[in-house]
N, C-alpha and C positions, 0 to 999 in steps of 0.2 A: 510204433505207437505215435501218436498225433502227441501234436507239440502243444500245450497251453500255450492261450496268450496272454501278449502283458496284461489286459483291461481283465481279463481273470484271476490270475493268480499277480499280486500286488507285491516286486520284491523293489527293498528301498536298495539307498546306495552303498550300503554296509553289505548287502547280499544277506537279508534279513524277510521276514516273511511284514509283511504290512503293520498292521494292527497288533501286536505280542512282541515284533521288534528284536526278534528271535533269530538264531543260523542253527542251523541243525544239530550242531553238535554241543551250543547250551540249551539243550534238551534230555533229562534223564529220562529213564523206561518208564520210572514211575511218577506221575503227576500228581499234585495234591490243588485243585482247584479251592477256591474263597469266593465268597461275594465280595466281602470290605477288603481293598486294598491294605488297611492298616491292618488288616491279620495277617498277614504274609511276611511279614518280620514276628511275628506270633510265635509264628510255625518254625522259621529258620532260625529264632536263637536256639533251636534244640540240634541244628544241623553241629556237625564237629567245624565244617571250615564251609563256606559260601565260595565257588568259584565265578559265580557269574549273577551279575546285579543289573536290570533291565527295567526299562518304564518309559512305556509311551501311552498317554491318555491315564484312563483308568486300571491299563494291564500293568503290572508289577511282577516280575518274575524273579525269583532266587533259586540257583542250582545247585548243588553243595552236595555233601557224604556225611552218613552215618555210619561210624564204619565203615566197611568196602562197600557200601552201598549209596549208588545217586538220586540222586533223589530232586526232583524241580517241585517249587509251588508258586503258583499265581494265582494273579487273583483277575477275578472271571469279570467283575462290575454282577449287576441285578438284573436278573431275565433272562430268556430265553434267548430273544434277540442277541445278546451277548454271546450269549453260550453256541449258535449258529457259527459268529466267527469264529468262538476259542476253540470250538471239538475241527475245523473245518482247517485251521493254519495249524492245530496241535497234528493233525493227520499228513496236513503238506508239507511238514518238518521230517516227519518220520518216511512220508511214502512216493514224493516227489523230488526229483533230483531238480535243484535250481539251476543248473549250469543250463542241461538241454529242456529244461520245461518239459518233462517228459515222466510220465509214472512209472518208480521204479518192476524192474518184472518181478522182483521177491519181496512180496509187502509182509512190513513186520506190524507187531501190535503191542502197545503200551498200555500200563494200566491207570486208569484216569478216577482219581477217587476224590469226590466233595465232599470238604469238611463245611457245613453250612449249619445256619439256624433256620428252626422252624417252631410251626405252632400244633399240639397235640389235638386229636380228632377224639381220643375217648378216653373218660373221666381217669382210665386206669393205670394210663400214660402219664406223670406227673409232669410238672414242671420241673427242669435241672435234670432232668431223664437223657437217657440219648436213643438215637430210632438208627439202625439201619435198613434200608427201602428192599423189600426184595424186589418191587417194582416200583417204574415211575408210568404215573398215568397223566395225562399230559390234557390240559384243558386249551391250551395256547394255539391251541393250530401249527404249528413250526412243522412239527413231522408230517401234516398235510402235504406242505411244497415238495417232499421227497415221495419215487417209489419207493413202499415199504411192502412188507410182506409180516404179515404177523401169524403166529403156529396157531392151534385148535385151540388151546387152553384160554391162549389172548384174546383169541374174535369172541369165544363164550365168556370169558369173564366182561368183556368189552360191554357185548349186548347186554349182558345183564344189569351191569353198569348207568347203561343210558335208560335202560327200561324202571332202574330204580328211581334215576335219579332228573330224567327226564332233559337231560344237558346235552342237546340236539339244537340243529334248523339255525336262530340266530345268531344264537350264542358259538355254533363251532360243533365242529365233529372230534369228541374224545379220541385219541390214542393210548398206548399202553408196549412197553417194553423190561424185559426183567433186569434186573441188576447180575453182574458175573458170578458165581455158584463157585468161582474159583477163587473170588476175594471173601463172598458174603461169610463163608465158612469161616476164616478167619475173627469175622465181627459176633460173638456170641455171647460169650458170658457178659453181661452188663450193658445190653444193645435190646432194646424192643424192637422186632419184625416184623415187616408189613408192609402198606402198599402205599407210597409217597404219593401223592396230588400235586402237581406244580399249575399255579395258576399266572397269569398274562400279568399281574398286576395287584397291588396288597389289599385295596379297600375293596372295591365293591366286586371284582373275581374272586376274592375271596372273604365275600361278604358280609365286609364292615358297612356302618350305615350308619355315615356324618348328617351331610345336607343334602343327598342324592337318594331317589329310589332305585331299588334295584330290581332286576327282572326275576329272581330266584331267592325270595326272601326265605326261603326254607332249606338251602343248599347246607349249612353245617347240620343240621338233621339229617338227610337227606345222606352226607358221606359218613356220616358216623354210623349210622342205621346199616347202611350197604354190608354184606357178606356174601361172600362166595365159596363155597365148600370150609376150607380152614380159612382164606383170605380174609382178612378185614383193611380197612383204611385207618393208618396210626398216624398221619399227619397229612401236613402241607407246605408248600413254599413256592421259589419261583425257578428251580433252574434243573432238579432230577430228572424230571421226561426227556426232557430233551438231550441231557448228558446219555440218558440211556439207550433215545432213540438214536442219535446218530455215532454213537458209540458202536452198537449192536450194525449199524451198517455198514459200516468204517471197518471193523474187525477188532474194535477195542474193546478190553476186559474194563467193564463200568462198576463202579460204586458210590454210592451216595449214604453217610454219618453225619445226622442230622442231632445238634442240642435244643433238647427244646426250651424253650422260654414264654413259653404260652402255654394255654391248656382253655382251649376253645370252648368246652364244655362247661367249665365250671368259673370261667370268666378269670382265671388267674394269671398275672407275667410274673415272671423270676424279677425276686428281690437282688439277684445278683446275676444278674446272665454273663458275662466276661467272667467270672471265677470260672461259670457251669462250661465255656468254651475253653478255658485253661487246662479244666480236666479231661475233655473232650479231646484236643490236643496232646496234651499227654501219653493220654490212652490211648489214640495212634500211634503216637513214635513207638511207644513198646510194642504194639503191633507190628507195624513194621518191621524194627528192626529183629525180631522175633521168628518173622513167619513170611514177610513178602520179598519176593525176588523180583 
């Protein structure tokens, strides 16, 4: 196999991956990615003990057990762009040996699941709700830069998509990837399902309108309206598509647990959003320690 070089894969002088600040083996199987850094102490006072504490930039990582179980969370920063680096060094930790710069022959796969906020797409979706994504549809362009390959169901819900919603030509070519069928199971009782939207940016990708016009002033109509056989669009944010897409090409089991604290529809934010992410929270760990390996 060909060797990476240095100007590609970035290892500091701890023998750490760049950006994450990371060696391979403070890395558990399963990830719990964040947007806000200061969630990631959120997450890990529920750990039993913290073996490994990291932070360079706005990456923040904590590794630690729940029981006999390892478990890392960090936190991602906002965007997509972000999420390029974290799914792309979370992969060079697991599937690239640092010594020879060289991809390992036996690549494993880890399961990468975002605890984040987001904002509700239909009136029915409350605020203080939580969404898990079966899909993220990706308005950001990221999965562009990469060969993808998407099955039947995706390129038809895709087109149908753009033909709804008319989100072509300047603005970007939609993508679309599903979330892992081997975690979503797990997320059921007390999770609304459906098809996440992650957009580039908070205001006008996703259609706020301070002092700026925007090219799509009818876009939250427009995703709310959208249906595809049972599919509907239960929310939005900035970083699911692309955990999914470059998860799904990576060979990693994706998911995205979104608390919402908006409700798009009928104009309302949580009067408390940090309790509704406590419970959010929560309600993972007993997942977890319940049900994932």
């Amino acid at each position: 196999m060909s060797r990476i070089a240095e100007s590609e894969l970035i290892i500091n002088s701890r023998g750490a991956v760049y950006h994450l600040d990371l060696r391979p083996e403070e890395l558990a199987e399963t990830v719990v990615t964040v947007g806000d850094p200061d969630r990631v102490k959120e997450v890990s006072k529920f750990f039993d003990n913290i073996e490994v504490k990291r932070q360079h930039r706005e990456f923040i990582t904590h590794t630690g057990r729940i029981g006999k179980k390892r478990i890392t969370v960090l936190s991602s920063g906002i965007g997509p762009d972000n999420i390029d680096i974290v799914m792309n060094e979370l992969d060079a930790l697991v599937n690239i040996d640092f010594e020879s710069r060289e991809i390992h022959k036996q690549l494993r796969s880890i399961n990468v699941i975002r605890l984040g906020t987001s904002g509700s797409l239909q009136e029915d979706i409350p605020v203080d709700s939580f969404v898990a994504s079966t899909h993220g549809l990706g308005l950001d362009n990221l999965l562009n830069f990469y060969r993808m390959d998407q099955n039947d169901e995706e390129k038809q819900l895709l087109h149908s998509f753009v033909t709804h919603t008319q989100i072509h030509g300047p603005i970007g070519q939609p993508y679309i990837n599903s979330g892992a069928p081997s975690l979503l199971k797990h997320f059921v009782d007390g999770f609304h399902h459906g098809i996440t939207v992650t957009c580039p940016g908070f205001y006008g990708p996703q259609g706020r309108i301070l002092r700026l016009g925007i090219r799509n002033p009818q876009l939250i109509d427009r995703l709310t309206d959208f249906r595809f056989g049972q599919h509907r669009i239960t929310n939005f944010e900035m970083e699911t598509s692309a955990i999914f897409g470059l998860g799904k090409l990576l060979g990693h089991h994706c998911l995205a647990v979104n608390a919402i604290v908006a409700n798009r529809v009928k104009r309302e934010f949580s009067k408390d959003g940090q309790a509704t992410v406590e419970a959010m929270i929560k309600k993972f760990i007993q997942i977890f320690s319940d049900h994932i390996e």
